[in-house]
C-alpha angles and dihedrals in degrees: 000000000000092000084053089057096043099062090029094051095065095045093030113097088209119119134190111244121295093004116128118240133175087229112061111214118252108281143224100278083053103057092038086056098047093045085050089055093052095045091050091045093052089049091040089061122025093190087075124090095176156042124168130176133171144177092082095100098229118094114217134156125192129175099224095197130331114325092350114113137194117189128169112191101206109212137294104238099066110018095022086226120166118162119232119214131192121180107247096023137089111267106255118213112210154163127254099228091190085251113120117216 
């Protein structure tokens, strides 16, 4: 994972809090408008379970109705978030704490 960091920090736009960048993160309007894709796409199509998208920076996870999911991962360099799925469960959003196991 550190070695991961390591290449994605210099070419990733993500920043920790506070912290000036030339390229500004994805706002609000963008992540309101990805999640409302997703909504209208899982109600659109019963047959899905799940929708996940990344790369926005901001882990988030929402049931859209009932078995229908839309996660979003954020990203690895700032919140460390990575999605687990099991066939059968519900996805889990989480945190990578550096602690292997």
């Amino acid at each position: 994972p550190f070695k991961s960091a390591r290449w994605a920090k210099p070419i990733s736009s993500t920043r920790a809090p506070g912290a000036s960048a030339s390229k500004a993160a994805p706002d609000a309007a963008l992540y309101a408008a990805l999640e409302a894709w997703a909504e209208s796409r899982l109600r659109a199509d019963r047959e899905l379970e799940l929708i996940v998208l990344g790369h926005t920076h901001r882990p988030h996870i929402r049931e859209v109705t009932s078995g229908q999911w839309y996660v979003n991962s954020g990203d690895w360099v700032l919140h460390r978030s990575y999605v687990t799925l099991a066939i059968g469960k519900e996805p889990v959003l989480s945190e990578w704490n550096g602690v292997a196991g």
